[in-house]
C-alpha positions in Angstrom: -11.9 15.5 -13.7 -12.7 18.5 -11.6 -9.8 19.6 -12.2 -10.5 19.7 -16.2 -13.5 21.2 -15.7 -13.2 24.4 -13.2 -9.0 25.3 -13.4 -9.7 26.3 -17.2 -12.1 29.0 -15.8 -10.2 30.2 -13.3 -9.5 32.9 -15.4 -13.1 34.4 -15.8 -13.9 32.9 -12.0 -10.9 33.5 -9.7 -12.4 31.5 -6.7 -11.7 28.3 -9.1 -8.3 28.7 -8.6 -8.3 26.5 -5.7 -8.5 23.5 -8.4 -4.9 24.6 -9.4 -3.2 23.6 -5.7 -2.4 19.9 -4.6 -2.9 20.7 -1.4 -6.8 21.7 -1.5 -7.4 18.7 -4.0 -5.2 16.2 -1.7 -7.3 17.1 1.3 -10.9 16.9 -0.2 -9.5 13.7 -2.6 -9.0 12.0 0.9 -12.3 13.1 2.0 -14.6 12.1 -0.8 -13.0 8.6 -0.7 -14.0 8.7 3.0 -17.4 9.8 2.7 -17.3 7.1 -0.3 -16.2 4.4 1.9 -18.3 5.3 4.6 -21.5 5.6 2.4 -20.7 2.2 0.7 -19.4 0.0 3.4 -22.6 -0.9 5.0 -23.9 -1.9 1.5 -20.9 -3.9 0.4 -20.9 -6.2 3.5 -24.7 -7.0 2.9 -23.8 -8.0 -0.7 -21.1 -10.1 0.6 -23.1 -12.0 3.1 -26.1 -12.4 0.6 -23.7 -13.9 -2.3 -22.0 -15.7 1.1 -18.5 -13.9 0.8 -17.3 -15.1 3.5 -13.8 -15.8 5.2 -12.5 -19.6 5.8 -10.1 -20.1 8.3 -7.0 -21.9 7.9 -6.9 -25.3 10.3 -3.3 -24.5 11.7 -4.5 -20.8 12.7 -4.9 -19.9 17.0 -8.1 -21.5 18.2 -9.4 -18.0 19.2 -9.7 -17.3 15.5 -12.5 -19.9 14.7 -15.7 -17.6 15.5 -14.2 -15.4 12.2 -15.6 -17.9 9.6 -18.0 -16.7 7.8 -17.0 -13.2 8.0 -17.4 -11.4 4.7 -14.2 -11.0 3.0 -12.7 -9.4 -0.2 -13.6 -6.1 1.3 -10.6 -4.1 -0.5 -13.2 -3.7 -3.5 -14.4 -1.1 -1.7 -10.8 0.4 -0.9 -10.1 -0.1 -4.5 -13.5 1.2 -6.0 -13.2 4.8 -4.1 -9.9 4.9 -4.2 -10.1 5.1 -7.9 -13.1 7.3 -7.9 -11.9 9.8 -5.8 -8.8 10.0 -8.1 -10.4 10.1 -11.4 -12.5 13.3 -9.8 -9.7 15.1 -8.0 -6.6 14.3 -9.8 -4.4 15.7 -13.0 -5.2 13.0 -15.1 -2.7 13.9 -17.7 0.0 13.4 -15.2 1.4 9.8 -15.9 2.6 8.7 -12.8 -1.0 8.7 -11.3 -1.8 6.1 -14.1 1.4 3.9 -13.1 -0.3 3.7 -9.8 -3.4 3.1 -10.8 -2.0 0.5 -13.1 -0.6 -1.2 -10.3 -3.7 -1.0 -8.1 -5.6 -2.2 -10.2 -3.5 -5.2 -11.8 -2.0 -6.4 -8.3 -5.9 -6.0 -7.3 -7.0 -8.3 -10.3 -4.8 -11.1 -9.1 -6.4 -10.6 -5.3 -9.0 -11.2 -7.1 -8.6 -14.4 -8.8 -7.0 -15.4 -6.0 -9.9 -15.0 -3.8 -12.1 -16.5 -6.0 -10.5 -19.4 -6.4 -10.4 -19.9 -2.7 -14.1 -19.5 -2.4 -14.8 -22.0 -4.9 -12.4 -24.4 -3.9 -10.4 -23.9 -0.7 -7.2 -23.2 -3.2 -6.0 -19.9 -4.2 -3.3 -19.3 -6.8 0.1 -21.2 -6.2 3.3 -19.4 -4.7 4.4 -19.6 -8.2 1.3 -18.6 -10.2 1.6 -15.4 -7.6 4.5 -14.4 -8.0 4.6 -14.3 -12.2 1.7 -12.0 -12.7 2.9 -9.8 -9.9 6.7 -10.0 -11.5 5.5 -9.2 -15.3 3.1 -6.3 -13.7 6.5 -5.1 -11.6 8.7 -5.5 -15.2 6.5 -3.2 -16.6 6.5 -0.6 -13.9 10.1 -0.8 -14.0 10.2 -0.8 -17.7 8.2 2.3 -18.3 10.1 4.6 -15.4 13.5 3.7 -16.5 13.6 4.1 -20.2 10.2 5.9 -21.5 10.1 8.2 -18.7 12.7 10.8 -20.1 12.1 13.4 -17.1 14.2 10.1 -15.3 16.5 10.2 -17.7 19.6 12.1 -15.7 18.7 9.6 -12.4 16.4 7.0 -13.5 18.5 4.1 -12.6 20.3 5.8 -9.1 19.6 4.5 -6.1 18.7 7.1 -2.8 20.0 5.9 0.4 18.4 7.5 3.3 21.3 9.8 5.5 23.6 9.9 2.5 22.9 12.8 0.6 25.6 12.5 -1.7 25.7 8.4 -1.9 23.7 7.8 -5.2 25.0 4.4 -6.7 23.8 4.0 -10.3 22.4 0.1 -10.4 22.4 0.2 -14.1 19.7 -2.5 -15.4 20.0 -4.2 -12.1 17.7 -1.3 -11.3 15.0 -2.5 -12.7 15.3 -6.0 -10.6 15.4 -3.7 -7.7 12.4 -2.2 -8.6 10.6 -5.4 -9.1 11.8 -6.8 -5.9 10.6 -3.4 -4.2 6.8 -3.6 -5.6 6.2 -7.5 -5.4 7.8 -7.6 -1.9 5.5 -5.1 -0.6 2.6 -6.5 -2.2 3.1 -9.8 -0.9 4.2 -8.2 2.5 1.0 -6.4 3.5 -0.9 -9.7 2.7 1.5 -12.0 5.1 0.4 -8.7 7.8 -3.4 -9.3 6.9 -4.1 -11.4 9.8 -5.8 -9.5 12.4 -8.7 -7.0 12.4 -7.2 -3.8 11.2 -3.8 -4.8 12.1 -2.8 -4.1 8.1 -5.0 -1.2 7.1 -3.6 0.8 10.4 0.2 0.7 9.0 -1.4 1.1 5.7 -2.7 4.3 6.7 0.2 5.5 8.8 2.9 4.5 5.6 0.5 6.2 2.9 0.3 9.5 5.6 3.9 9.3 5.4 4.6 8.9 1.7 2.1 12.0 0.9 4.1 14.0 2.7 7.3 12.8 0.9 5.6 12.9 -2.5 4.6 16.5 -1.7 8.2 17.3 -1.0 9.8 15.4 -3.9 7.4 17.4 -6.6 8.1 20.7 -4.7 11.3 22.1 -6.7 12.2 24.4 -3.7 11.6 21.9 -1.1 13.5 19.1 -2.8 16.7 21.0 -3.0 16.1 22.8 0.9 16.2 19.2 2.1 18.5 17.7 -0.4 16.4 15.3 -2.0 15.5 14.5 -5.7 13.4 16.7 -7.5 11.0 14.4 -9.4 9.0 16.4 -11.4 5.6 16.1 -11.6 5.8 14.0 -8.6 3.5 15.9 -6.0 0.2 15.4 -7.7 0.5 11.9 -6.9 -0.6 13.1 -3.2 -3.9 13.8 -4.7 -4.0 9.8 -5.5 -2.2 8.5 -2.0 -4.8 10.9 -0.2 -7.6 8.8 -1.9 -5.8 5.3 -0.5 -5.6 7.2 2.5 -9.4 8.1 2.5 -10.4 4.7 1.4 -8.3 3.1 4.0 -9.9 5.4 6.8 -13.4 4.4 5.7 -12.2 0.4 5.7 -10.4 0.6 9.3 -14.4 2.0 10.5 -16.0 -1.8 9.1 -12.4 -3.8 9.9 -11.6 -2.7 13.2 -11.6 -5.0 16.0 -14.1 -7.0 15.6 -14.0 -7.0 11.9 -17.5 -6.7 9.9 -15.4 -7.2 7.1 -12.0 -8.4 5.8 -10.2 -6.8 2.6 -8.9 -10.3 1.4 -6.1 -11.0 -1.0 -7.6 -8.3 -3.3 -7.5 -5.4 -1.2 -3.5 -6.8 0.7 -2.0 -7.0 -2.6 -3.5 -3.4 -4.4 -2.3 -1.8 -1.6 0.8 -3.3 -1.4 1.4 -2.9 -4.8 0.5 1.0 -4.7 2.8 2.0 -1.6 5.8 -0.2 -3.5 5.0 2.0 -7.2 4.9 5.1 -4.9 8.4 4.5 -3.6 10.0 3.8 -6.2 8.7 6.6 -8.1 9.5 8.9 -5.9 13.0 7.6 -5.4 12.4 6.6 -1.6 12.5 2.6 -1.9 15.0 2.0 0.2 13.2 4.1 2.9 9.8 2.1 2.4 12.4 -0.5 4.6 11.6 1.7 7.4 8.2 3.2 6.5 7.0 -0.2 6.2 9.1 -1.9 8.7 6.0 -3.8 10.4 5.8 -5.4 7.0 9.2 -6.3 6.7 8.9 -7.6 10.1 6.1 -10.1 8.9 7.3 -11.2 6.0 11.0 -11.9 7.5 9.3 -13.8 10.4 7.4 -16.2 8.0 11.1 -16.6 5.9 12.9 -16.7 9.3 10.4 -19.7 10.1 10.2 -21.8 7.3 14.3 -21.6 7.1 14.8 -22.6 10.2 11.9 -25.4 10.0 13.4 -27.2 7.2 17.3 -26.6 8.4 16.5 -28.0 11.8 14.2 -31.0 10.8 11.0 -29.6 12.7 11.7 -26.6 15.2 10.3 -23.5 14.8 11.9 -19.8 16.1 8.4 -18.4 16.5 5.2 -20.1 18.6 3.6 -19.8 15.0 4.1 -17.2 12.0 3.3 -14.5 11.1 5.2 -13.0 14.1 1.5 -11.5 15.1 0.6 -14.9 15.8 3.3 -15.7 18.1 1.9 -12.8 20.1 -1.1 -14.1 20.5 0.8 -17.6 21.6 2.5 -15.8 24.4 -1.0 -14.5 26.1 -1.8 -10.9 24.2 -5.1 -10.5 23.4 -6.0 -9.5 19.8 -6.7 -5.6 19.9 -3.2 -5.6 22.3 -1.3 -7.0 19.2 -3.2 -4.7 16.8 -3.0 -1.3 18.7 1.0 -2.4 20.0 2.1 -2.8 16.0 0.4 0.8 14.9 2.2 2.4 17.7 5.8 0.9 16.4 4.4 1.7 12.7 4.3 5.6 14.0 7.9 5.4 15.9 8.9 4.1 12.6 7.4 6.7 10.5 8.5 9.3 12.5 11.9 8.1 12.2 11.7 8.0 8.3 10.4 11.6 8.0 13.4 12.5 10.3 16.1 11.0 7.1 14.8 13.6 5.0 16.6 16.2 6.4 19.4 14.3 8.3 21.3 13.8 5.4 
């Protein structure tokens, strides 16, 4: 919106002409949804204890994690409500790919939602099943949309970037779009298997949105992009106006949902932002890196497949004291914030290691 309204007169008012750089709207899009979050938070977990939001614990959890009943819950409103309005205020909103992601946020958000509900009224969510269609149709028509009426895609739409091989592109063909599917709802459903500890989710969040601004900065910069050997996507850098927003909003979350919590972001805030980091790598042609940028997610999630398999295959025996693999942490003696602050520092060693593919290529 802002910048709609002051570029245009950056002709008559030359100090206006800050409105035309993504660098000077990325950094005060992150800071409104801060100050947002910030502002709001207080008031959003004394709506959710009056209307008695409040978490229930699962009976096969660790015993320690008892005293967090009651604890209000479906906090990622708040993450998705300034998230959004810091966009809308700060962002090029004739740029298309900042709707995609607010498509996303917003549709893997609405099935949080329904999901949380549910559980509040009834101890049951959504089934596996029930899950996993809405979050494949909205994935099909990400997918959809960037591969065949995107034609700025056109020449690479359906190539696949694999980090240290700069000239390595393998065209997927339609199996692309499967690929992108399996990118998006795998995240989505990734960050909510991580959501398990205060702040141990929103901190990766934070360090993997840091680290996909960057990269989104550097894949809509035509110079940069072909200095480091990496895609041009054009059009791609305003979208660090929007992942400076999730990156604001997740700030001003981490300040109610650090250990202990005052609030958790439920099912609604796990699967937005899962679903937004997923959109953002595949639209900037990174997926494959999001491995590695995300790793403590793939971590979770393969523990809880790892376990399961090997339950059902063995008749009983588990690899893991319990899963998530956070869990089994807190089986072998760690205390809660030593689990937390342990992960974020292998989420940095990770994302450090993924900046370093984009020029060892």
């Amino acid at each position: 919106m802002f910048y709609h309204i002051f570029y245009p007169l950056s002709s008559d008012y030359s100090i206006l002409n800050v409105f035309r750089y993504i660098t000077f709207r990325s950094a005060y899009s992150g800071l409104t949804a801060l100050a947002l979050s910030l502002i709001l938070g207080s008031f959003m977990i004394r709506l959710l204890q009056k209307y008695q939001i409040g978490e229930k614990i699962r009976k096969h959890g660790p015993q320690a994690h008892n005293v967090k009943s009651g604890t209000p819950t479906m906090g990622g409103l708040l993450i998705i409500f300034t998230f959004l309005l810091s966009t809308l205020l700060w962002s090029n909103l004739s740029n298309s790919y900042i709707w995609i992601i607010v498509f996303a946020g917003l549709g893997f958000g609405a099935i949080g939602f329904i999901d949380d509900v549910l559980k509040l009224k009834s101890g049951d969510g959504l089934s596996v099943r029930q899950k996993l269609v809405f979050q494949t149709l909205l994935a099909l028509t990400i997918a959809v949309f960037l591969v065949y009426f995107d034609p700025a895609r056109s020449a690479y739409a359906t190539k696949l970037s694999v980090p240290f091989f700069k000239q390595f592109q393998p065209d997927l063909g339609w199996a692309y779009i499967l690929f992108i599917v399996f990118i998006i709802v795998g995240t989505s459903n990734a960050v909510n298997l991580t959501d398990g500890l205060d702040g141990l989710a929103i901190g990766p969040i934070i360090i993997a949105t840091l680290t996909y601004t960057g990269i989104v900065y550097v894949c809509g910069h035509a110079k940069f992009a072909e200095y480091l050997g990496i895609q041009f996507i054009r059009e791609a850098g305003e979208i660090a106006v929007l992942s400076s927003a999730v990156l604001g909003a997740s700030l001003g979350f981490l300040w109610y949902n650090s250990y202990p919590a005052q609030v958790f972001m439920g099912d609604v805030g796990s699967l937005s932002l899962g679903g937004i980091l997923g959109t953002i790598a595949v639209i900037v042609k990174h997926e494959l890196l999001l491995i590695l940028v995300g790793g403590i997610f793939v971590i979770e999630a393969l523990s809880v497949i790892i376990q399961v398999g090997y339950f059902k295959y063995s008749g009983g025996k588990r690899v893991f004291k319990m899963a998530p693999l956070h869990h089994h942490f807190e089986h072998c003696g760690w205390s809660e914030p030593k689990v937390i602050v342990r992960f974020w520092i292998v989420a940095v060693v990770l994302a450090m290691i993924s900046l370093s593919t984009l020029k060892l290529r």
